[in-house]
C-alpha positions in Angstrom: 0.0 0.0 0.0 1.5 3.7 -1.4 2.4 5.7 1.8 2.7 9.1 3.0 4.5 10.6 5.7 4.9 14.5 7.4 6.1 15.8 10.6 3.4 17.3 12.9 2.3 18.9 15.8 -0.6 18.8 18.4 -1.6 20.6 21.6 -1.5 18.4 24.9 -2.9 20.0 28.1 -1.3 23.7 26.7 2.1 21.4 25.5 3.1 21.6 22.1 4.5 17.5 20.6 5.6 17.2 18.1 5.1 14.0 15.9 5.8 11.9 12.7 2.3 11.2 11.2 2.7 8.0 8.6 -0.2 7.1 6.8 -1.7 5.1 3.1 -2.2 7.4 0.3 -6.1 6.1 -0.2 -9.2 8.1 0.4 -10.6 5.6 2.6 -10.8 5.2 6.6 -8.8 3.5 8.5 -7.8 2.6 12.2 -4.8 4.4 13.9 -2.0 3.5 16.0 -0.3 5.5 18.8 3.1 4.8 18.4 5.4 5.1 21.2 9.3 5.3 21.2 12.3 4.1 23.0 14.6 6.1 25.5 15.9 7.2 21.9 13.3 9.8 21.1 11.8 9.3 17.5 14.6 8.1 15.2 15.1 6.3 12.0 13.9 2.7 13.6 10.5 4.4 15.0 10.2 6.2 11.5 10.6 3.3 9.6 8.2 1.2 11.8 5.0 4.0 11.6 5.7 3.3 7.8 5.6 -0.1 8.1 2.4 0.0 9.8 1.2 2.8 7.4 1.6 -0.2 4.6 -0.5 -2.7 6.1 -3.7 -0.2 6.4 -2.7 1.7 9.6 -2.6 5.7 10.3 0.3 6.5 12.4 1.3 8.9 14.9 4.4 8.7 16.5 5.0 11.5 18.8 8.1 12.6 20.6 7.0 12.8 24.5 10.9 14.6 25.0 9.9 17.6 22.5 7.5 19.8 24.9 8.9 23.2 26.3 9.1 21.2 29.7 11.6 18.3 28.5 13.0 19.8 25.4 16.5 21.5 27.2 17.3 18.6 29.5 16.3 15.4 27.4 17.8 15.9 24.2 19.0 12.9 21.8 22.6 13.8 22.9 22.0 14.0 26.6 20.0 10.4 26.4 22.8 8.9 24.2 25.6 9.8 26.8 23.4 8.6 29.6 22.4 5.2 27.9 26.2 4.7 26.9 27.0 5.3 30.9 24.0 2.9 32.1 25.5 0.1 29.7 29.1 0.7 30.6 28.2 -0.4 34.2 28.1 -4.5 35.0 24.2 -5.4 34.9 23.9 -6.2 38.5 25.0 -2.8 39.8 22.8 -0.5 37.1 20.8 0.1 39.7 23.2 0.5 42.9 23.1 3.9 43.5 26.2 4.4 45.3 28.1 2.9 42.3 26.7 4.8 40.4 27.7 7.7 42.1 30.8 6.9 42.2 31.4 5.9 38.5 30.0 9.7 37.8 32.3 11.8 39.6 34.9 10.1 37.1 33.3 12.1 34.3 33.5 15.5 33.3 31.3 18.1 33.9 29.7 18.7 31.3 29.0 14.7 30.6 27.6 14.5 33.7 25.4 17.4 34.0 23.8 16.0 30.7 23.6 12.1 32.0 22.4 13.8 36.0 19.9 15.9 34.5 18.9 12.7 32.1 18.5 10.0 35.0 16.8 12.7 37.1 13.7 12.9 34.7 13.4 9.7 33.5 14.1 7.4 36.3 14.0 9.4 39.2 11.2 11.5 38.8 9.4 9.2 36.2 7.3 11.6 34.1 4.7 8.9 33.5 1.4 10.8 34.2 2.7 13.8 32.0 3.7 11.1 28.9 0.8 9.9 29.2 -1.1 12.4 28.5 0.9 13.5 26.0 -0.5 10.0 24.4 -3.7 10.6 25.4 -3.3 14.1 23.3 -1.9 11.5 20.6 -5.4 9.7 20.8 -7.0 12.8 20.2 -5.4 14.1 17.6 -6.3 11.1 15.6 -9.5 11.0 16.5 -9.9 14.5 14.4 -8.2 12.9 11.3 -10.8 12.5 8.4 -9.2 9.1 7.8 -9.1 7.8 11.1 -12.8 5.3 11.6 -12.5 5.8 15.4 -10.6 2.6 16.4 -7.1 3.3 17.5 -4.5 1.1 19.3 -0.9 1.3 21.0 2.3 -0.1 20.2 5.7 0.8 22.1 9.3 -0.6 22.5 11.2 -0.6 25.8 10.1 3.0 27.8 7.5 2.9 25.2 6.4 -0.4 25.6 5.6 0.5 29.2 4.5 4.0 27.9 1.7 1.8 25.6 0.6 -0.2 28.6 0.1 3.0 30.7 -1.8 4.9 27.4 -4.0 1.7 27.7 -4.8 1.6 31.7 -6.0 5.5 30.9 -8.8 3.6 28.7 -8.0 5.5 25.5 -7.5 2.6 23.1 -8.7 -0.6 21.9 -5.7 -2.6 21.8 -2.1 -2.4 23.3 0.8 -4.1 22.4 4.3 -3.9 24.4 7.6 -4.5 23.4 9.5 -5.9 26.6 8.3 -2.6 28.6 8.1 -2.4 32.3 4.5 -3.1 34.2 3.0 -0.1 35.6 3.0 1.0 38.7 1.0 0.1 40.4 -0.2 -3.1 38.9 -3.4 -3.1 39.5 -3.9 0.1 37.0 -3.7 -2.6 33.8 -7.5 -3.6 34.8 -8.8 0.0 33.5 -7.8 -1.6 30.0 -10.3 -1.1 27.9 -10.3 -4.4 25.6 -6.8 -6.8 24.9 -3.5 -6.4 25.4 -0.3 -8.0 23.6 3.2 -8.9 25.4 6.1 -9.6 23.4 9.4 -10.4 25.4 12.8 -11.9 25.3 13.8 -14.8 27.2 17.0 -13.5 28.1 15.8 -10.2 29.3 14.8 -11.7 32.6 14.9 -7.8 34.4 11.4 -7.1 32.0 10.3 -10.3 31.8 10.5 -11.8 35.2 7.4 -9.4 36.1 5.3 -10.7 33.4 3.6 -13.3 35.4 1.9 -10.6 37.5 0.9 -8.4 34.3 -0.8 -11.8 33.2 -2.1 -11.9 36.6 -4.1 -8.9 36.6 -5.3 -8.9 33.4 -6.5 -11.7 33.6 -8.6 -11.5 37.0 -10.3 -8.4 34.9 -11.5 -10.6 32.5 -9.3 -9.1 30.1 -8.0 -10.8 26.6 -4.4 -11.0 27.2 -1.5 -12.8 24.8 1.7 -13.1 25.7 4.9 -14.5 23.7 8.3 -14.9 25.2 10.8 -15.1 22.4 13.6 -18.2 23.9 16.6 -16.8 23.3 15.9 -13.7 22.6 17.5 -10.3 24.3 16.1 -6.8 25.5 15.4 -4.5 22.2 15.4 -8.1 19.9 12.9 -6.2 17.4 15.5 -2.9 16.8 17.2 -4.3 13.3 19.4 -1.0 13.8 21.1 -2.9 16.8 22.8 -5.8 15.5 24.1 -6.6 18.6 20.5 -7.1 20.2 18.4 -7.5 17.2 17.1 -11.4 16.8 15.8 -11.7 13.0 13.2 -14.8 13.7 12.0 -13.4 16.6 11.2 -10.1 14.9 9.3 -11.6 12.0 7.6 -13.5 13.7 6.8 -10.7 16.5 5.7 -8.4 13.7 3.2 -11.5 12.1 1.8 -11.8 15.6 1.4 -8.0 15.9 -0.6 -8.0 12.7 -3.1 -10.6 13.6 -3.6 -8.9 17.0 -4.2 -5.6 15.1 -6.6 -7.3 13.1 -8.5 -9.5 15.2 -8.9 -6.3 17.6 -9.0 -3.3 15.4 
């Protein structure tokens, strides 16, 4: 299906986002996807993604949650590159001990670790995740007003924006949500304000994500919710990304990407 794509803006609670809009060239109506990206921001691999979904029949909006007035200075894509470089230089087991962590950033200069401080402050300090998500809910919105949009809309994010998805789902805005290894919310119990089904895709390997999906399941499924989850063996954190060879797992992609489709379809 022949695509188009532009960048775009829309107004969230007085916030400007702004967004890459992907969508088939057709005068017809379709249903719309909130896409949601990594830590990242929007970059070629989100881009190429909306247009993948544009091609199978889907309007796409991927908006950058970093790009409002409030997150804009402190959050840009070279401040979150430094700071995701630091996190991975660290052994696994001590990403999360602060006092290491401390330690391994007075070894930096200052300018490095104003940017990576100011970084890990927002995002996993303060954790944002009411504001994002009603930057998504904006997202909803927005498509909601599109002449080619029928009313049906779902959710799909990777990583932060897999958990980003979940939590754009718990607000009961759309009708399906699928997460790429993302976090649970918090609390838990939020995932039973879903409105209709939810996907899980995870890596085996990625045991920090998907040693929690159990509860998600859990949940869901004590709300009577429809729920499908796949856990990929073999498979590590970010195995969808084919612009990270290092992580990216080509079987379980495909066949993530057929099992997204069918989801889409049976729930859209």
């Amino acid at each position: 299906m022949e695509t188009a794509t532009s960048n775009v803006a829309y107004e969230s609670g007085g916030e400007e986002i702004e967004a890459y809009l992907a969508h088939p060239m057709d005068s017809g109506r379709h249903p719309a996807i909130v896409l949601v990206h990594e830590i990242f921001g929007v970059d070629d691999h989100i881009r190429d993604v909306a247009r993948r979904l544009a091609g199978e029949g889907y309007v796409v909006l991927a908006p950058d949650l970093f790009s409002s007035a409030r997150f804009s200075e402190v959050l840009t894509k070279e401040a979150i590159g430094k700071t995701m470089k630091f996190i991975m230089s660290m052994p696994l087991e001590k990403q999360r001990d602060e006092e290491y962590r401390a330690a391994e950033m007075s070894k930096l200069g200052d300018e490095d670790r104003d940017a990576i401080a100011g970084v890990y402050a927002t995002l996993f300090v303060n954790r944002p995740t009411e504001t994002f998500t009603g930057y998504l809910s904006g997202a909803v919105d927005f498509l909601n007003r599109q002449q080619n949009v029928n009313g049906k809309i779902g959710s799909v994010g990777f990583c932060f924006g897999g958990s980003m998805s979940l939590n754009l789902g718990c607000a009961g805005k759309v009708d399906a949500v699928v997460i790429f290894y993302g976090e649970n919310p918090e609390p838990i119990g939020k995932v039973r304000n879903v409105k209709n089904a939810v996907l899980g895709l995870y890596g085996g390997e990625d045991m920090r994500i998907t040693s929690k999906v159990h509860e998600l399941v859990k949940e869901l499924s004590e709300a009577k919710k429809n729920v499908a989850i796949k856990i990929y063996k073999g498979a590590h954190h970010a195995f969808f990304n084919d612009t990270r060879p290092h992580m990216y797992n080509e079987k379980a992609a495909k066949d993530a990407w057929q099992t997204l489709l069918s989801f889409y379809r049976e729930n859209l």
